[in-house]
C-alpha positions as CSV (number, residue, x, y, z in Angstrom):
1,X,-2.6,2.1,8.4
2,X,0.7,1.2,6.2
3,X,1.6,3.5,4.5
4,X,5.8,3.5,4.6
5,X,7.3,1.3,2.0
6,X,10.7,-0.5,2.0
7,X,12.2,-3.0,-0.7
8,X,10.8,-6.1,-0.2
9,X,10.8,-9.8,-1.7
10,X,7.8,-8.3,-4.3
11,X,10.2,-5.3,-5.6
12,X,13.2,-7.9,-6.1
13,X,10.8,-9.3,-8.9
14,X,11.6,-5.7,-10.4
15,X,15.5,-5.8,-10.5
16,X,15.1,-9.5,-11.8
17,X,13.6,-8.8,-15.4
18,X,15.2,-8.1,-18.2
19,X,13.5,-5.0,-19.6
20,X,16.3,-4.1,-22.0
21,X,18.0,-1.4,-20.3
22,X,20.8,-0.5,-18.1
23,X,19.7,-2.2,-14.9
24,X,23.3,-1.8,-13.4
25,X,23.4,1.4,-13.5
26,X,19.5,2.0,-12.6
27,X,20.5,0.1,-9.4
28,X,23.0,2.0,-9.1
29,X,21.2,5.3,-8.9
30,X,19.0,3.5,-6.5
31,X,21.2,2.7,-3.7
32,X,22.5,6.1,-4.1
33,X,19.1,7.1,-3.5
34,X,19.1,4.4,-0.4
35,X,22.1,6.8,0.7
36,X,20.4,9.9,1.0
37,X,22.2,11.0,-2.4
38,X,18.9,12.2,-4.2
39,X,20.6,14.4,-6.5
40,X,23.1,11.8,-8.0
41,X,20.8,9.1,-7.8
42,X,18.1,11.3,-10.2
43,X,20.9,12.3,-12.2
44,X,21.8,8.4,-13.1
45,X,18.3,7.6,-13.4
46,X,17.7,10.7,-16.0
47,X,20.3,9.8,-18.1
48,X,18.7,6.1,-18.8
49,X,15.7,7.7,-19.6
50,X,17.2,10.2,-22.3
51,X,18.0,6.7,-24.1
52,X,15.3,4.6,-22.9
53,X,11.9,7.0,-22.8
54,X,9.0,4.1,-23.7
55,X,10.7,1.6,-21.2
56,X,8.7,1.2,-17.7
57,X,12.0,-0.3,-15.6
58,X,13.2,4.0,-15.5
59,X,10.7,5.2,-14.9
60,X,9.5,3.0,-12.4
61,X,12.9,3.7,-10.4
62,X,12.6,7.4,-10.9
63,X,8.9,7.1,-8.9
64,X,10.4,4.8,-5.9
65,X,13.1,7.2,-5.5
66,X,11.1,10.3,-5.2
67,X,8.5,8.3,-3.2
68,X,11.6,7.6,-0.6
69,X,12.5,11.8,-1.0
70,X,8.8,12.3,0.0
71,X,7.9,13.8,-3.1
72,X,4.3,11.6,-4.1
73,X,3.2,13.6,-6.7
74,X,5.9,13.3,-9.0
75,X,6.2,9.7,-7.8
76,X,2.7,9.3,-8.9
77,X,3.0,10.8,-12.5
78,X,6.1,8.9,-13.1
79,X,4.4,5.1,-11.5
80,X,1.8,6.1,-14.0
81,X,4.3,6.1,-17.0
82,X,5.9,2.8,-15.9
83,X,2.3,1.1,-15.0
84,X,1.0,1.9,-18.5
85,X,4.5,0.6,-20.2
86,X,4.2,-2.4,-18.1
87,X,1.1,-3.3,-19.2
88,X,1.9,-3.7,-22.7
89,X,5.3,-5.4,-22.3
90,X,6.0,-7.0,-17.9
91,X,4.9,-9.9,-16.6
92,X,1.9,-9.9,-14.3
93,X,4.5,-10.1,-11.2
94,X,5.8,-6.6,-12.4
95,X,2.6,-5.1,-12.8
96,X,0.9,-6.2,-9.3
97,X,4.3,-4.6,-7.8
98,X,3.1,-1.1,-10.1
99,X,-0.3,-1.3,-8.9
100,X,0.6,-2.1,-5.4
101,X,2.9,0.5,-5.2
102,X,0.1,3.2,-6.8
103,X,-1.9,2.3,-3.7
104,X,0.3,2.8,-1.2
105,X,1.5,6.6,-2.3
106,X,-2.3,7.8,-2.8
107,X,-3.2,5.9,0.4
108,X,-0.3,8.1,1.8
109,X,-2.1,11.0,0.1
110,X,-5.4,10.3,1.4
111,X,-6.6,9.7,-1.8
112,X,-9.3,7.3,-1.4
113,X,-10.8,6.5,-4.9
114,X,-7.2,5.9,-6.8
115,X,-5.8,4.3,-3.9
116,X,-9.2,1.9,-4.2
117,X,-8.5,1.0,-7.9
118,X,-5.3,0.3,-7.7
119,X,-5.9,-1.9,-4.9
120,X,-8.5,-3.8,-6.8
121,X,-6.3,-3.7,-10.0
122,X,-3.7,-5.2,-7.6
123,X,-6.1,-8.2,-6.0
124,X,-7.2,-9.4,-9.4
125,X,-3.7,-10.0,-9.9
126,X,-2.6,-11.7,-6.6
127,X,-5.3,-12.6,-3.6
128,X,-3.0,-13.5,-1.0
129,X,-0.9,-10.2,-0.4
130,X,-1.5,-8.8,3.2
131,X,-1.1,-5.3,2.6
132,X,-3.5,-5.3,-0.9
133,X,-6.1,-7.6,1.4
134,X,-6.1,-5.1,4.4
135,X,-6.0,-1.8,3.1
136,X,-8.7,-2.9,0.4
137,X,-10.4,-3.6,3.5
138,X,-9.3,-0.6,5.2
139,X,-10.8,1.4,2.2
140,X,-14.0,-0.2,1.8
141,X,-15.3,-0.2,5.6
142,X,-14.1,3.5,6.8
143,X,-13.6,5.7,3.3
144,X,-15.4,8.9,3.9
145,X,-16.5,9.0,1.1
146,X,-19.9,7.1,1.7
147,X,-20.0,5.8,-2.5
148,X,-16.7,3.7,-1.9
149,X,-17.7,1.7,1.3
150,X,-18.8,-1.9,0.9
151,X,-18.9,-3.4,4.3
152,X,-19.8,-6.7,3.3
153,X,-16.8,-7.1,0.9
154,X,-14.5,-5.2,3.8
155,X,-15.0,-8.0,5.9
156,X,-14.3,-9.9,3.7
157,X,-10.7,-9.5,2.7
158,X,-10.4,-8.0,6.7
159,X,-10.6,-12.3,7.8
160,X,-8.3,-13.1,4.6
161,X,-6.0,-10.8,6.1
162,X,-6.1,-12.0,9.7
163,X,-5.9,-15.6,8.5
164,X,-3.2,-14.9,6.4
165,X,-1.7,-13.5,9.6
166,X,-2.2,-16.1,12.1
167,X,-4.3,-13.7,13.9
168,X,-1.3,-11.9,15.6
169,X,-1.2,-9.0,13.4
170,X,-2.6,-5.8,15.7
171,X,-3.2,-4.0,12.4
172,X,-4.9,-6.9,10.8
173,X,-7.2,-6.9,14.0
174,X,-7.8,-3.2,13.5
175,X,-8.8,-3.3,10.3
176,X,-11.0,-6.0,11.1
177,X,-12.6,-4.5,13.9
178,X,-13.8,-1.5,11.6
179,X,-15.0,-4.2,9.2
180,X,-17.4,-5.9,11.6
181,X,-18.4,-2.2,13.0
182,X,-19.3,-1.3,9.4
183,X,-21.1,-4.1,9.2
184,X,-23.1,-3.1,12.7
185,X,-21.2,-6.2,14.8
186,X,-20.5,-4.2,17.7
187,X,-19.7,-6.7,19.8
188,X,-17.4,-8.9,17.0
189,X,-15.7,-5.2,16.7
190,X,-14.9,-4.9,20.2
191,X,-13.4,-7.9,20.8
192,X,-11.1,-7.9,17.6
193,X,-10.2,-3.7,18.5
194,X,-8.9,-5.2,22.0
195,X,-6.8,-8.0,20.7
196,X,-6.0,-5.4,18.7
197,X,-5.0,-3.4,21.4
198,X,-3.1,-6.7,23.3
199,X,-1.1,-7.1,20.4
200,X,0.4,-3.9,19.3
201,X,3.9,-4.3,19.2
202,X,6.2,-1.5,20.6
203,X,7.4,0.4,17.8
204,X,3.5,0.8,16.7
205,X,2.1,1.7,20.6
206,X,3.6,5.7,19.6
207,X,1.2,6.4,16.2
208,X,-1.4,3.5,16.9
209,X,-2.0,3.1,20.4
210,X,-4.1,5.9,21.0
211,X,-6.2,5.6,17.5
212,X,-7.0,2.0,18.5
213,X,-8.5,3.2,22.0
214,X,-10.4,5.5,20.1
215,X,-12.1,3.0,17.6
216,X,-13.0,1.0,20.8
217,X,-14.7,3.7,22.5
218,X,-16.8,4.4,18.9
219,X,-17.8,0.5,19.1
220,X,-18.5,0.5,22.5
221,X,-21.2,3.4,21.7
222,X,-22.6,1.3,18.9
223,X,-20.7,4.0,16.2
224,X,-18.9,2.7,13.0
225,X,-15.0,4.2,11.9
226,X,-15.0,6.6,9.3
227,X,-12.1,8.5,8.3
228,X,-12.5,12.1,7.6
């Protein structure tokens, strides 16, 4: 599953509001961070926040730059700060971008049941975002925790994502494939698993190659995906 994050067109929405602060030089300590300059790039970041505590644009920064230093948890506590300031004063664009980011760090963690709200906090917002529609998905057809799968709904935003896709995404596919297995369509599962399979593209074959296989085997034996 995704779960590496880079700027993309959804996180420019971020640097374009005005949220009252010193966006220069919070971009600044961003693309320090973007440098490997962690240190300096907190420092900057730190010293907006002594002046601006109840803004959500700082402390927002200060998570994505200790998500990129692999540090989650204190990525986490600081996304909460800016998700519950954002709330009360961003746009809906700003929040979605929050919320999808939430996701993606406790998907990283393994944290199912978070990860799963903030995904459906995230698709009440915006229904035609790929990586909200398939790790929703993803989350409802192979959590191990037996309470938070919903196979029907799975499958669901699984097709969304593959339409949304053209069909030629090999994770789309995958995700599908446990969808349809959740829902006891063996044979549906099988057939998405190998296109699936047919088009992984290079740079996945290393980590996602081999998992794939796997999940084929399982449907071939009439067995569901379920992470443990």
């Amino acid at each position: 599953m995704e779960t590496a994050e880079k700027p993309s067109r959804s996180w420019d929405d971020i640097w374009q509001q005005r949220a009252s602060v010193d966006q220069a030089e919070l971009l600044r300590g961003y693309r320090l961070e973007q440098q490997g300059r962690h240190k300096e790039a907190l420092a900057i970041v730190d010293k907006v926040l002594a002046r601006y505590p109840n803004n959500w644009l700082p402390h927002f920064v200060k998570a994505a730059i200790f998500s990129q230093m692999q540090k989650r948890e204190p990525a986490l506590k600081e996304l909460d700060l800016a998700l519950n300031l954002a709330t009360k004063s961003a746009p809906p664009q700003v929040v979605f971008v929050l919320a999808r980011f939430k996701a993606l760090i406790n998907l990283a963690l393994g944290r199912n049941r978070p990860a799963l709200e903030a995904l459906e906090q995230s698709i009440k917002m915006k229904q035609d975002d790929v990586f909200v529609l398939n790790n929703l998905a993803w989350v409802l057809a192979t959590a191990k925790e037996a309470e938070l799968r919903d196979p029907t709904r799975a499958l669901y935003y699984a097709k969304k994502s593959c339409e949304l896709t053209h069909w030629s995404s090999a994770t789309a596919l995958d995700t599908l494939a446990a969808a349809e297995a959740a829902k006891g369509k063996m044979a549906d599962a099988v057939k998405h698993e190998r296109q699936a399979v047919a088009r992984i593209q290079p740079a996945e074959r290393r980590y996602a190659l081999a998992a794939m296989q796997a999940r084929e085997q399982l449907y071939l034996a009439g067995r569901s995906y379920v992470e443990m």
